[in-house]
C-alpha atoms as an extended CHARMM CRD file, in Angstrom:
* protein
*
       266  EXT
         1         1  UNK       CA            -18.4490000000       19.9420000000       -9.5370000000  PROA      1               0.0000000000
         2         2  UNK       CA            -18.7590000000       17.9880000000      -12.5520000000  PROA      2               0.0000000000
         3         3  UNK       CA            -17.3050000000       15.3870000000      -15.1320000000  PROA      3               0.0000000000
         4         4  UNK       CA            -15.2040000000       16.8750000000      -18.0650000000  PROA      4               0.0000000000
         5         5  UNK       CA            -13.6150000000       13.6640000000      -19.0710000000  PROA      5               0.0000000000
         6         6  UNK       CA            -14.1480000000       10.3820000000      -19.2730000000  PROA      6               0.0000000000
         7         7  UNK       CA            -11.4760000000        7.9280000000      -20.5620000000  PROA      7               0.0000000000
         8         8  UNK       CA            -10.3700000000        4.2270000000      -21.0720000000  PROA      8               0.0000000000
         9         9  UNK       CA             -7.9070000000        2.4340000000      -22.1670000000  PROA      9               0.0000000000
        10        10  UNK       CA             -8.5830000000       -0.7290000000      -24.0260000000  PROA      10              0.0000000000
        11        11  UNK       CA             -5.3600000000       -2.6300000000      -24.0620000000  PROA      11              0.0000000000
        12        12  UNK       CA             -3.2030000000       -1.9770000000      -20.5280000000  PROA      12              0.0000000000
        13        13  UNK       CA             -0.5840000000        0.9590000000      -21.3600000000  PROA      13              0.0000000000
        14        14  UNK       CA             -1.4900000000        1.9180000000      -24.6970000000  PROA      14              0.0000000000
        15        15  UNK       CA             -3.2930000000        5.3420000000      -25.4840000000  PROA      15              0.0000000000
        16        16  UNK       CA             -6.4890000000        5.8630000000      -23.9130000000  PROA      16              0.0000000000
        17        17  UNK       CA             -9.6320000000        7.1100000000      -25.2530000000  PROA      17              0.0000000000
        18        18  UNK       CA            -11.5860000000        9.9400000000      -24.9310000000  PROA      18              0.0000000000
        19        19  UNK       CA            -15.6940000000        9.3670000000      -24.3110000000  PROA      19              0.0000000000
        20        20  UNK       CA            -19.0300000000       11.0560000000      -24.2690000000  PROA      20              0.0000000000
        21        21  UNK       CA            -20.0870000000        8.5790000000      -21.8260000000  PROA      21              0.0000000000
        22        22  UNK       CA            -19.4630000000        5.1160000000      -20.7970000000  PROA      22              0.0000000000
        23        23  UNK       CA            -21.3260000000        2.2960000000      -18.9040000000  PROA      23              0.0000000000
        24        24  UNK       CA            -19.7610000000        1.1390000000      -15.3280000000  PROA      24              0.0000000000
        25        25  UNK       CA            -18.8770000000       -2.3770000000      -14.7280000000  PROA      25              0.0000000000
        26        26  UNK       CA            -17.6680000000       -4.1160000000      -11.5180000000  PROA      26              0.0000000000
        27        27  UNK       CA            -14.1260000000       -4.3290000000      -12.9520000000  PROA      27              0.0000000000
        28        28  UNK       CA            -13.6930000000       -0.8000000000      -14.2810000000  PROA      28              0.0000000000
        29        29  UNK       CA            -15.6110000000        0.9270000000      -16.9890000000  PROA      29              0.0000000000
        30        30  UNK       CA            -16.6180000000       -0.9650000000      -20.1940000000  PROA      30              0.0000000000
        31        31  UNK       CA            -13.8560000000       -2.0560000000      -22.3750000000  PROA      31              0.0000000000
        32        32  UNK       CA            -11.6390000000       -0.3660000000      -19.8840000000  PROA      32              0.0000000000
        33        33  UNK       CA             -8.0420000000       -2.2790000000      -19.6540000000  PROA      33              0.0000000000
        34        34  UNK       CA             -9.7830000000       -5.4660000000      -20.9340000000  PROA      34              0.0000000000
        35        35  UNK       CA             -6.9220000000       -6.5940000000      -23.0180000000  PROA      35              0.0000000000
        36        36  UNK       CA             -3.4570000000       -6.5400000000      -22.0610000000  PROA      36              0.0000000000
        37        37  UNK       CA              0.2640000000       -7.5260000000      -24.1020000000  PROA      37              0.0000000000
        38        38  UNK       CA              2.2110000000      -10.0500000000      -22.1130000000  PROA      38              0.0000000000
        39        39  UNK       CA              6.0650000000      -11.6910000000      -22.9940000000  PROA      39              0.0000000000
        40        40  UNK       CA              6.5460000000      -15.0030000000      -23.7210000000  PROA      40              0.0000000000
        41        41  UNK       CA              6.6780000000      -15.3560000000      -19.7120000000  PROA      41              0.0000000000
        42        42  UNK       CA              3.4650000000      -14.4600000000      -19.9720000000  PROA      42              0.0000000000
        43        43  UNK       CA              4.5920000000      -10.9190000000      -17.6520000000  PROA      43              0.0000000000
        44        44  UNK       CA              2.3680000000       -8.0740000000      -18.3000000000  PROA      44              0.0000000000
        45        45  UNK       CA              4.3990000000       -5.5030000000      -20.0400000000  PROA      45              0.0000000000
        46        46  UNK       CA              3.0690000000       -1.6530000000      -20.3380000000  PROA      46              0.0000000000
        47        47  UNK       CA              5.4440000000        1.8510000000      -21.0870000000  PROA      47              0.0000000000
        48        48  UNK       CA              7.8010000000        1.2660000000      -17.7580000000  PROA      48              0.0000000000
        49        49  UNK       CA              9.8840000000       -0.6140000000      -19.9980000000  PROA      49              0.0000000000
        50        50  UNK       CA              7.9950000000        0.1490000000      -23.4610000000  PROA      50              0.0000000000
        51        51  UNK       CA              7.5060000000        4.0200000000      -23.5470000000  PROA      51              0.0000000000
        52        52  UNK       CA              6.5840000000        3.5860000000      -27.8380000000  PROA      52              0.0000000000
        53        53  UNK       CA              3.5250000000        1.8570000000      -26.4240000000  PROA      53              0.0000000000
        54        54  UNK       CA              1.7840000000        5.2230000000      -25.5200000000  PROA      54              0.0000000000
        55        55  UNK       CA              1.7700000000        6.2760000000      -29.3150000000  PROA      55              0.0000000000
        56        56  UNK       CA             -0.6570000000        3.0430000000      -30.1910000000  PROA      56              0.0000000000
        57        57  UNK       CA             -3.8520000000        4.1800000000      -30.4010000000  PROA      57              0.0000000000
        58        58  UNK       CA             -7.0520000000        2.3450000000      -30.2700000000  PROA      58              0.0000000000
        59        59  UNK       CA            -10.1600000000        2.2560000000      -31.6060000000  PROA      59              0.0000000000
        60        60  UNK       CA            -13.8610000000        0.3730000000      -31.4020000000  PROA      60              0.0000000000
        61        61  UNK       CA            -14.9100000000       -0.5470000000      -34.6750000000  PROA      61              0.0000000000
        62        62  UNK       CA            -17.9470000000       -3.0530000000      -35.2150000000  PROA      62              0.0000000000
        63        63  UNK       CA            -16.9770000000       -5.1900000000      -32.2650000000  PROA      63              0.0000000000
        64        64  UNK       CA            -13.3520000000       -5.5030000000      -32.6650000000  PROA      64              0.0000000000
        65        65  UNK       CA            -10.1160000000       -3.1500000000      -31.6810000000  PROA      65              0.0000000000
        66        66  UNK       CA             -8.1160000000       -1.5340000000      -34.1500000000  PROA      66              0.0000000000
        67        67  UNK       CA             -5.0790000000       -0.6780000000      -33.0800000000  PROA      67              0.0000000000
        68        68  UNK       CA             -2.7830000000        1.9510000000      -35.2690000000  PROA      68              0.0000000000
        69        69  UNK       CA              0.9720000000        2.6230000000      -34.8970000000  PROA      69              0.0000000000
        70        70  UNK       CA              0.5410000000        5.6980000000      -37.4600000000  PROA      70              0.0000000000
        71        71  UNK       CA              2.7330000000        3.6580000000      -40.4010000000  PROA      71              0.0000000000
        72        72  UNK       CA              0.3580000000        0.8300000000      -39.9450000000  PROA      72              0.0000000000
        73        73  UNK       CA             -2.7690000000       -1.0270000000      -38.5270000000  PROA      73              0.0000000000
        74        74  UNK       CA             -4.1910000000       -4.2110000000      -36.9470000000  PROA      74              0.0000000000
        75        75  UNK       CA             -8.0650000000       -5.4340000000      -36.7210000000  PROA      75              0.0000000000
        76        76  UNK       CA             -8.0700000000       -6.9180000000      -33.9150000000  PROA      76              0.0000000000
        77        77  UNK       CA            -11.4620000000       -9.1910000000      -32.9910000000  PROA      77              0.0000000000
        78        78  UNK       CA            -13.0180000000       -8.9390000000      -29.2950000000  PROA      78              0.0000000000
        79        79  UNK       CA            -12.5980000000      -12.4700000000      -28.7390000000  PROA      79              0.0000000000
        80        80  UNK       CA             -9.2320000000      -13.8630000000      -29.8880000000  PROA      80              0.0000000000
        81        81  UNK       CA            -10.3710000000      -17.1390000000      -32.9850000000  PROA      81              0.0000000000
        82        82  UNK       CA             -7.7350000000      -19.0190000000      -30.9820000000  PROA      82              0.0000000000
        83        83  UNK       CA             -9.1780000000      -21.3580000000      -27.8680000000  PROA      83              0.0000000000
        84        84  UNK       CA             -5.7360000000      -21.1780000000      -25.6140000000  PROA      84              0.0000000000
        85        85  UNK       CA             -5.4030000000      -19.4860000000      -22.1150000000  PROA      85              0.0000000000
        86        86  UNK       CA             -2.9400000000      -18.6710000000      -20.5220000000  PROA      86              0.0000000000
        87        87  UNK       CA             -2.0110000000      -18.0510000000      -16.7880000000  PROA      87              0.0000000000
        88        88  UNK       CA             -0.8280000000      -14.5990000000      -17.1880000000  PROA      88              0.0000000000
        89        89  UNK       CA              0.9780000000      -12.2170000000      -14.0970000000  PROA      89              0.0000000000
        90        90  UNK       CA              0.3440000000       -8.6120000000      -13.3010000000  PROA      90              0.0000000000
        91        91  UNK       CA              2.0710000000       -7.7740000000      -10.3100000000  PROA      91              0.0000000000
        92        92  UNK       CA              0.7900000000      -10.0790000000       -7.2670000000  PROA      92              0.0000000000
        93        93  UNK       CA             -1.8970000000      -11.6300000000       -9.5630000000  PROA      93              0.0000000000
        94        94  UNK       CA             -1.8570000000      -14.6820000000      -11.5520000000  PROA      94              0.0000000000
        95        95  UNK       CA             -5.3970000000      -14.5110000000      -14.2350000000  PROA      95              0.0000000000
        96        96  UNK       CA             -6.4800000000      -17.1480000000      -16.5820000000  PROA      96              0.0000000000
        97        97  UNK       CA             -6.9310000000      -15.2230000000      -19.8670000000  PROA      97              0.0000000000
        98        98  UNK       CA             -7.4090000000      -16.2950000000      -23.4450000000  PROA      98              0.0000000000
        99        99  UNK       CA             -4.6610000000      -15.5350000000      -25.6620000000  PROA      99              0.0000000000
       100       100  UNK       CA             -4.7100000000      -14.2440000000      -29.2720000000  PROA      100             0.0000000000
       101       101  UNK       CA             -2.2060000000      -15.4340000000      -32.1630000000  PROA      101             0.0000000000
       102       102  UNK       CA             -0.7030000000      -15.1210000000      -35.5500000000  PROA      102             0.0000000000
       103       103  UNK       CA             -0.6470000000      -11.5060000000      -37.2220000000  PROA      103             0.0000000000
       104       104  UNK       CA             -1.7340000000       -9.4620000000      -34.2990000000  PROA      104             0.0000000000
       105       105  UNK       CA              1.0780000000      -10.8980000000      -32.0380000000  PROA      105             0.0000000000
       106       106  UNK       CA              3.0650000000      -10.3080000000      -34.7050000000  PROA      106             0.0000000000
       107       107  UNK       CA              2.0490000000       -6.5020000000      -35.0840000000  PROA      107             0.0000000000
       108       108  UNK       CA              2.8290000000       -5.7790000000      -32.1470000000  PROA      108             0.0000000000
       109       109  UNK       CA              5.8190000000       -7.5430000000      -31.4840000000  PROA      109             0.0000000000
       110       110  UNK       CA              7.2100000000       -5.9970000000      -34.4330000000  PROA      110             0.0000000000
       111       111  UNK       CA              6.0430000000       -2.3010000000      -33.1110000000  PROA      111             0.0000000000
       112       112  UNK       CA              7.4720000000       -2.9720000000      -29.4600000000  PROA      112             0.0000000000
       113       113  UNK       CA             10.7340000000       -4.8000000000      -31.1250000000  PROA      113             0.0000000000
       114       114  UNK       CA             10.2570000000       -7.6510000000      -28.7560000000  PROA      114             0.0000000000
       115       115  UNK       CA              7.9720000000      -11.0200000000      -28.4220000000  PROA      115             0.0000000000
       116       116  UNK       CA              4.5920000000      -10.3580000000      -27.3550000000  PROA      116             0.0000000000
       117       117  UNK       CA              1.2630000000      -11.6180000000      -27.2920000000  PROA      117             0.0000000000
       118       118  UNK       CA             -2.0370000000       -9.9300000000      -27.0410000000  PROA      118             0.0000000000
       119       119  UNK       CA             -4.3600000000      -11.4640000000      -24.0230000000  PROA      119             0.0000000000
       120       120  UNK       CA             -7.4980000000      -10.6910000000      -23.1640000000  PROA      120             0.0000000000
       121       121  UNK       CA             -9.6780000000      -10.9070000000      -19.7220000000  PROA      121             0.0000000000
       122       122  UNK       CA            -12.8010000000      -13.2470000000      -20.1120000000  PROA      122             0.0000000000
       123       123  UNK       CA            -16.2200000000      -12.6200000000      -18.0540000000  PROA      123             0.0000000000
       124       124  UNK       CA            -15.0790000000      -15.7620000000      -15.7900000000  PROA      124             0.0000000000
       125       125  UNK       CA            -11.9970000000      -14.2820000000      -14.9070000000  PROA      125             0.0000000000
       126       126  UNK       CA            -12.1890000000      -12.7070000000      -11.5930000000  PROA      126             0.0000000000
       127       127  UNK       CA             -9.1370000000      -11.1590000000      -10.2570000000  PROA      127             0.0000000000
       128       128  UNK       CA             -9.1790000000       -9.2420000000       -6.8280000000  PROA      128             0.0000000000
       129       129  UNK       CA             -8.7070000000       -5.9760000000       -5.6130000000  PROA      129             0.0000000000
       130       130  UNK       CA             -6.6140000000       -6.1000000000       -2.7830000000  PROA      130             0.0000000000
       131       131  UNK       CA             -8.8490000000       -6.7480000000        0.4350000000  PROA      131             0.0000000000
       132       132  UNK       CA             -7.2620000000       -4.2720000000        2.5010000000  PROA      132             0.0000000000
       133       133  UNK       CA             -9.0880000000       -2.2240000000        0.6050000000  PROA      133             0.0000000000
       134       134  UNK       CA            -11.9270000000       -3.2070000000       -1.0710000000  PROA      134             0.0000000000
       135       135  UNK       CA            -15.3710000000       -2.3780000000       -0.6390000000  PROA      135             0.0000000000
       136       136  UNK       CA            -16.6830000000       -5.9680000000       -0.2200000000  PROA      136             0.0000000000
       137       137  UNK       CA            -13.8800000000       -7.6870000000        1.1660000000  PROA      137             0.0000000000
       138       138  UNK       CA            -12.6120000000      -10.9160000000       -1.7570000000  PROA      138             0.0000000000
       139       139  UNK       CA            -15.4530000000       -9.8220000000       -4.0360000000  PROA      139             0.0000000000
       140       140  UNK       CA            -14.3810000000       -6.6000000000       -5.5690000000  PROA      140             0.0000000000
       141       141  UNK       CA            -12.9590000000       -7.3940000000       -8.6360000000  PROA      141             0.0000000000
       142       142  UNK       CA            -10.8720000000       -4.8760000000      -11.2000000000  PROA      142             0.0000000000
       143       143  UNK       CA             -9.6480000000       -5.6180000000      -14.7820000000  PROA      143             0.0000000000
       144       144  UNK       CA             -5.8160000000       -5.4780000000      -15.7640000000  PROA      144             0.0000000000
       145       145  UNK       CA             -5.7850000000       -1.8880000000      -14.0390000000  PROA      145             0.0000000000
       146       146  UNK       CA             -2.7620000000       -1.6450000000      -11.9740000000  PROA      146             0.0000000000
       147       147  UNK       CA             -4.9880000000       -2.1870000000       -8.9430000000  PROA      147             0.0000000000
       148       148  UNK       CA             -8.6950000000       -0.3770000000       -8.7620000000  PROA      148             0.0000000000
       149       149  UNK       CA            -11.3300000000       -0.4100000000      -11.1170000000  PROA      149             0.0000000000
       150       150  UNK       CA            -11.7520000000        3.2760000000      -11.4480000000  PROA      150             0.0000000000
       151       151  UNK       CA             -9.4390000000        6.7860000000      -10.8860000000  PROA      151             0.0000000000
       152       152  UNK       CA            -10.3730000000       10.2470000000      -10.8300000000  PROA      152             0.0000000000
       153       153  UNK       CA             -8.4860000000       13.4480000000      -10.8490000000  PROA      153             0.0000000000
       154       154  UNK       CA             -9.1400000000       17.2220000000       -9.8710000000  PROA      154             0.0000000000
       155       155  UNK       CA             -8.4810000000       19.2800000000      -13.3570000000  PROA      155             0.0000000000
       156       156  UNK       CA             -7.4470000000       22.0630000000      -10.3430000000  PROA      156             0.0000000000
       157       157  UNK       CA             -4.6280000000       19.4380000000       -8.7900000000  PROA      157             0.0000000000
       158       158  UNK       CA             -3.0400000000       19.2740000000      -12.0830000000  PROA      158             0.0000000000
       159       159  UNK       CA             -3.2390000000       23.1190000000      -12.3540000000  PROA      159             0.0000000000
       160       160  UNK       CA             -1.2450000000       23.1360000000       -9.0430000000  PROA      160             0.0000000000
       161       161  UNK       CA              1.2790000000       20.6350000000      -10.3210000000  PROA      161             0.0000000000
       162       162  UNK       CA              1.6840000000       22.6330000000      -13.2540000000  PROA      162             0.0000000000
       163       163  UNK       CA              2.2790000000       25.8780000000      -11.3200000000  PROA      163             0.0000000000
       164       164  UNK       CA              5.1840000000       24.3180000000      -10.2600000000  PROA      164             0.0000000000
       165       165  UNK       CA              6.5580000000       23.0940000000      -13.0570000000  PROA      165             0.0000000000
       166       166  UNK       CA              8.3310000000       25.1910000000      -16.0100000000  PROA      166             0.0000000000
       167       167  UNK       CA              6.8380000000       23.2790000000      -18.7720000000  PROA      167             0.0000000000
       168       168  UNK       CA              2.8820000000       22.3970000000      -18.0570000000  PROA      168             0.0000000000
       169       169  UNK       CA              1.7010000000       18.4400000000      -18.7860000000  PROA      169             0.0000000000
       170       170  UNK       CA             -1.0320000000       17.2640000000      -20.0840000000  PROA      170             0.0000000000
       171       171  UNK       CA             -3.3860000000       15.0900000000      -18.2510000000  PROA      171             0.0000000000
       172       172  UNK       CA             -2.8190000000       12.5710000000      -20.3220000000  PROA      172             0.0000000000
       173       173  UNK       CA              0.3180000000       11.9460000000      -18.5220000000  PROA      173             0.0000000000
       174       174  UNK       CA             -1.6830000000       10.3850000000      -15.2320000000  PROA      174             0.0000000000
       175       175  UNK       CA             -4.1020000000        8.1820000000      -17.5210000000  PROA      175             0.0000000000
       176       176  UNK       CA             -7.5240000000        9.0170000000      -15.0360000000  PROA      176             0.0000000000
       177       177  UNK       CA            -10.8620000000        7.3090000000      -16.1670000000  PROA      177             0.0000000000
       178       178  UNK       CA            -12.2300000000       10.7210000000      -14.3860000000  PROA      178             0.0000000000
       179       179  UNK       CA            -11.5720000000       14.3100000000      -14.7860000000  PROA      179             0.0000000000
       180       180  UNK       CA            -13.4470000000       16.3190000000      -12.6060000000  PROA      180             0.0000000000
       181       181  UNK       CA            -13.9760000000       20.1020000000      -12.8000000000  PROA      181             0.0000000000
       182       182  UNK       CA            -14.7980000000       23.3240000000      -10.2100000000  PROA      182             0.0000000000
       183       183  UNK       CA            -13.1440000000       21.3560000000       -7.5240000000  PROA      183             0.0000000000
       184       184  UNK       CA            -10.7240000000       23.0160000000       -5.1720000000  PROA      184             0.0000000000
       185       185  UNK       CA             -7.2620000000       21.2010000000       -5.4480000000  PROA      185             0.0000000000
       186       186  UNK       CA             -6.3700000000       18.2150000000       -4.3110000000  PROA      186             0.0000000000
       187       187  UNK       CA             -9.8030000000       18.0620000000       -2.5870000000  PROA      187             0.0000000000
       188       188  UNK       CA            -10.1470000000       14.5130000000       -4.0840000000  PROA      188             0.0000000000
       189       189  UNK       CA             -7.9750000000       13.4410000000       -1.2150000000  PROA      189             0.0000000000
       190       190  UNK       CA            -10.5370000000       14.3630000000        1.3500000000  PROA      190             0.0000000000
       191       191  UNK       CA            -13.4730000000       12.8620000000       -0.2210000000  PROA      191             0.0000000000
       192       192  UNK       CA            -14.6670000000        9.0890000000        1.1520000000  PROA      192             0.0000000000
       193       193  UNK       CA            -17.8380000000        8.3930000000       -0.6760000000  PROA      193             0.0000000000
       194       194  UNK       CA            -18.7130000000       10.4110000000       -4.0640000000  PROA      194             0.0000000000
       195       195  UNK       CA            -21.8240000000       10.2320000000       -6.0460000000  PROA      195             0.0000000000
       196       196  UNK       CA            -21.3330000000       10.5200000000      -10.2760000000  PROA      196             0.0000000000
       197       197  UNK       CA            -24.5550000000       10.6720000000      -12.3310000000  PROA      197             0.0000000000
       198       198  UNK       CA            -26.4550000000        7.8790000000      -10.2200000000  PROA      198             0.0000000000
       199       199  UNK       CA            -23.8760000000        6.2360000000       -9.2130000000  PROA      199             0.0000000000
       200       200  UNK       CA            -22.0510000000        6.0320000000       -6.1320000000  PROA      200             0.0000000000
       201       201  UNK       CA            -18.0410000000        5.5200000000       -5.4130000000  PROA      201             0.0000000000
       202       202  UNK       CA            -16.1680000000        4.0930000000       -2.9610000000  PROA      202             0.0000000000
       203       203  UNK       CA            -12.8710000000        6.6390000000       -2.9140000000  PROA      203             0.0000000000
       204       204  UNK       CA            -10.3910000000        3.6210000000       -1.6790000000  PROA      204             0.0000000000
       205       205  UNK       CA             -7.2580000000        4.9870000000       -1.7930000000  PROA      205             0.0000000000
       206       206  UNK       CA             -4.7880000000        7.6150000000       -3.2850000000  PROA      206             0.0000000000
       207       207  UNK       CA             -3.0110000000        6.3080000000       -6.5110000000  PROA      207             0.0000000000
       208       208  UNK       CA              0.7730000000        6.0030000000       -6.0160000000  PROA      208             0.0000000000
       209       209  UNK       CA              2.7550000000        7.3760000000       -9.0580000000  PROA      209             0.0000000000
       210       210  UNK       CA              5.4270000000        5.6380000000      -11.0970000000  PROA      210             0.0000000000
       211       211  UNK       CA              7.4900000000        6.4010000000      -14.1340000000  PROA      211             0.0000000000
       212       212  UNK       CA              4.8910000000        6.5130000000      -16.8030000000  PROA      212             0.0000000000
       213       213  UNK       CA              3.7590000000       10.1040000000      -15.6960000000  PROA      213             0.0000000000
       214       214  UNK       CA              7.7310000000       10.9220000000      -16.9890000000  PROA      214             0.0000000000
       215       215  UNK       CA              6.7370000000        9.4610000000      -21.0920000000  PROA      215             0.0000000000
       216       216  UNK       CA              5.6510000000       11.8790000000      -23.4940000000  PROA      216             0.0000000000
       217       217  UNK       CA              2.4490000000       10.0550000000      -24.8210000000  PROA      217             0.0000000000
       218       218  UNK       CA              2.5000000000       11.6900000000      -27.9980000000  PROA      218             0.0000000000
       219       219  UNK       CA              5.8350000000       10.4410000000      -29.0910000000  PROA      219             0.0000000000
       220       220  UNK       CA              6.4160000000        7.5880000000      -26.8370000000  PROA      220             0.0000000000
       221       221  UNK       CA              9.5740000000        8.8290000000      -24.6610000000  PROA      221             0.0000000000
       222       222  UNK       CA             11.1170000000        9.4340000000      -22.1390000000  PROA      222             0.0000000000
       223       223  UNK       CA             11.3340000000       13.1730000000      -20.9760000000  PROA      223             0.0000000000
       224       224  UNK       CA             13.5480000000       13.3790000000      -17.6870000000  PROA      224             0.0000000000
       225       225  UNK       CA             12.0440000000       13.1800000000      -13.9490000000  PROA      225             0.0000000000
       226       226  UNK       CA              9.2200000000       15.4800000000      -14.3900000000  PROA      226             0.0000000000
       227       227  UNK       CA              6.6600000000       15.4160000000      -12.4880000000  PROA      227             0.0000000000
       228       228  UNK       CA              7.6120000000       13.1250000000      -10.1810000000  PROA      228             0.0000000000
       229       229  UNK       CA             10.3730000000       15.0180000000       -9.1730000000  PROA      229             0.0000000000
       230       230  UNK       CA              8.3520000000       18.1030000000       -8.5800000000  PROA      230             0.0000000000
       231       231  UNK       CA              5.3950000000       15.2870000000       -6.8790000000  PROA      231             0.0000000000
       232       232  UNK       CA              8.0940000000       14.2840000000       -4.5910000000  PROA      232             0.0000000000
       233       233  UNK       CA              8.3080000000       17.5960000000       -2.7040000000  PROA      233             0.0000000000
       234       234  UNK       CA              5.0010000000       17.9120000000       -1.7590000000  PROA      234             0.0000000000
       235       235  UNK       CA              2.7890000000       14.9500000000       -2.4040000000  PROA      235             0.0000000000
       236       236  UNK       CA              4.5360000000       11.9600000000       -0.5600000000  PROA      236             0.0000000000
       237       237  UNK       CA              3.3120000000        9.3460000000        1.7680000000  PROA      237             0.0000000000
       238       238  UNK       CA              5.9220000000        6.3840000000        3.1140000000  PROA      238             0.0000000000
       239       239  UNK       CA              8.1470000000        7.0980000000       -0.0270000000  PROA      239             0.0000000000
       240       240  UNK       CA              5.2180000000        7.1890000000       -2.3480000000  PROA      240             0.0000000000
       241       241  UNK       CA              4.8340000000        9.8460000000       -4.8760000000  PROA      241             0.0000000000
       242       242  UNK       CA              1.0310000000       10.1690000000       -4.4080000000  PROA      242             0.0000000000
       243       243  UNK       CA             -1.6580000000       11.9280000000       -7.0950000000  PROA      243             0.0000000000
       244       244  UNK       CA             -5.7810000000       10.9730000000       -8.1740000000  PROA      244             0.0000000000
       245       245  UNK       CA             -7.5910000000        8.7630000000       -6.1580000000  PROA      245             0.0000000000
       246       246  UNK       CA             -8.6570000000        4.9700000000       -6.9620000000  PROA      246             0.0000000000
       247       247  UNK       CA            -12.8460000000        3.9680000000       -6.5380000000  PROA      247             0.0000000000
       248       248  UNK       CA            -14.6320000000        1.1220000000       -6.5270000000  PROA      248             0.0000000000
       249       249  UNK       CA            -18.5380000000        1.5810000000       -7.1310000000  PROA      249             0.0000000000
       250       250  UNK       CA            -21.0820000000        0.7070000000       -4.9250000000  PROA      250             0.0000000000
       251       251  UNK       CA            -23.2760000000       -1.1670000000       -7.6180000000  PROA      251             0.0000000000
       252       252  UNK       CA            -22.4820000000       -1.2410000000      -11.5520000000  PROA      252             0.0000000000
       253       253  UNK       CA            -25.1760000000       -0.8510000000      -14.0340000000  PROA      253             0.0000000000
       254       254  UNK       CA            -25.0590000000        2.3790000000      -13.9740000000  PROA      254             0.0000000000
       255       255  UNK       CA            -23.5510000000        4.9110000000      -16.6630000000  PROA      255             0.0000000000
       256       256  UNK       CA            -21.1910000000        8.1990000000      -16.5670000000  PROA      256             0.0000000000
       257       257  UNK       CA            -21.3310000000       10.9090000000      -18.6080000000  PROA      257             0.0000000000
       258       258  UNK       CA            -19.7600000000       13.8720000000      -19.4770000000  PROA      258             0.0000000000
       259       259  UNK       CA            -21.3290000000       17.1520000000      -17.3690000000  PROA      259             0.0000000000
       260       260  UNK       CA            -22.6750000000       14.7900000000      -14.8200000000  PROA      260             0.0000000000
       261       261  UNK       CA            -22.4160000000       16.0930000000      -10.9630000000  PROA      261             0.0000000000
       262       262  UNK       CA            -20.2350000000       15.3150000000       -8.6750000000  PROA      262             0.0000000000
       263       263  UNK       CA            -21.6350000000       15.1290000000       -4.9930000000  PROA      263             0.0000000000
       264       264  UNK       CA            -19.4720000000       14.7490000000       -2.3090000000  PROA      264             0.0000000000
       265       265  UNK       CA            -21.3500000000       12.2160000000        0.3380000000  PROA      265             0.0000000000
       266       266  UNK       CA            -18.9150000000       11.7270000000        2.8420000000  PROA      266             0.0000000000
């Protein structure tokens, strides 16, 4: 088995970004889900109620984002010029982050047709993966992921969902950091502890599924129940619509790349 994709997404819920390689950090991989756009209730927002936010796509350019809506563009610096924080909430979580202003907020506010602001998760902030299931219990930390720092995928458990389905989807539509070939499918669910290049991963938990697998990134829509609707017959748990796995590595420092093995350890 091996990696044939490796992805991140920059700012929570926008498009991702396909990589050669990428360097793994304790909250996720490197600039993965570092940023994030908030209301004026400082509420994380992302394509649940925002689908147009999966057409913004992102780019690293000379140590700032730039962030395209296809009519236009925003430069967008690492580290916002501004000096106020914020308390901002992503589900259970409450984060100090440092909050950007004037014409980026107003980009994107304008884009999503709604106030925003554009936040970003400093080095000091350490928010918690839930201890239930972390690796090192109240030390594992993730960025503004929903939950986990990492999540892989079969390529073969899409090709079952999409035997099953009359139109195939992209896997864009489950936003992995991981793709992993020659697998059989679903055997992600079976695996415990996983080695990637020379690093090893923690496989915490299967990743529950919500409506963002329904928007067509490309355009930024809505397009009807599928696949959780197809999901629902076979890949349940509790009421949960269940697909990928979440990780947490054992040590960052390391790096991923694309081709790199994956060994099943436990």
């Amino acid at each position: 088995m091996n990696i044939s994709e490796i992805n991140i997404y920059p700012i929570k819920s926008l498009a991702g970004i396909s990589l050669d390689k990428s360097a793994v950090e304790e909250r996720g991989l490197a600039f993965d889900r570092r940023w994030m756009l908030v209301n004026e209730q400082n509420q994380f927002l992302t394509q649940r109620e925002f689908p147009v936010m999966s057409t913004i796509k992102i780019s690293l350019v000379n140590k700032s984002l730039v962030a395209d809506s296809g009519s236009s563009s925003v430069d967008i610096p690492y580290v916002p010029d501004s000096l106020e924080t914020a308390n901002v909430k992503i589900w259970s979580s409450s984060v100090k982050a440092k909050v950007y202003n004037g014409r980026t907020n107003t980009w994107f506010s304008e884009i999503l047709k709604a106030g925003c602001k554009l936040v970003l998760m400093p080095e000091e902030t350490k928010r918690k993966v839930n201890p239930f299931y972390a690796v090192r219990k109240f030390k594992d930390i993730v960025s503004f992921a929903d939950g986990y720092p990492f999540m892989l995928i079969a390529r073969s458990s899409l090709d079952d969902l999409n035997s099953r389905l009359k139109s195939p989807l992209p896997m864009n539509r489950f936003r992995p950091n991981f793709v992993v070939d020659e697998s059989a499918a679903f055997a992600e669910d079976t695996w415990k502890l996983v080695k990637i290049g020379d690093t090893v991963f923690h496989v915490v938990k299967p990743c529950e599924r919500c409506v963002i697998t329904t928007v067509a990134q490309e355009v930024g829509e809505k397009a009807g129940n599928e696949p959780l609707k197809t999901l629902a017959t076979y890949r349940t748990k509790n009421g949960k619509v269940l697909f990928g796995q979440n990780l947490i590595a054992e040590k960052a420092g390391g790096s991923i790349r694309i081709g790199d093995k994956v060994e099943v350890l436990d």
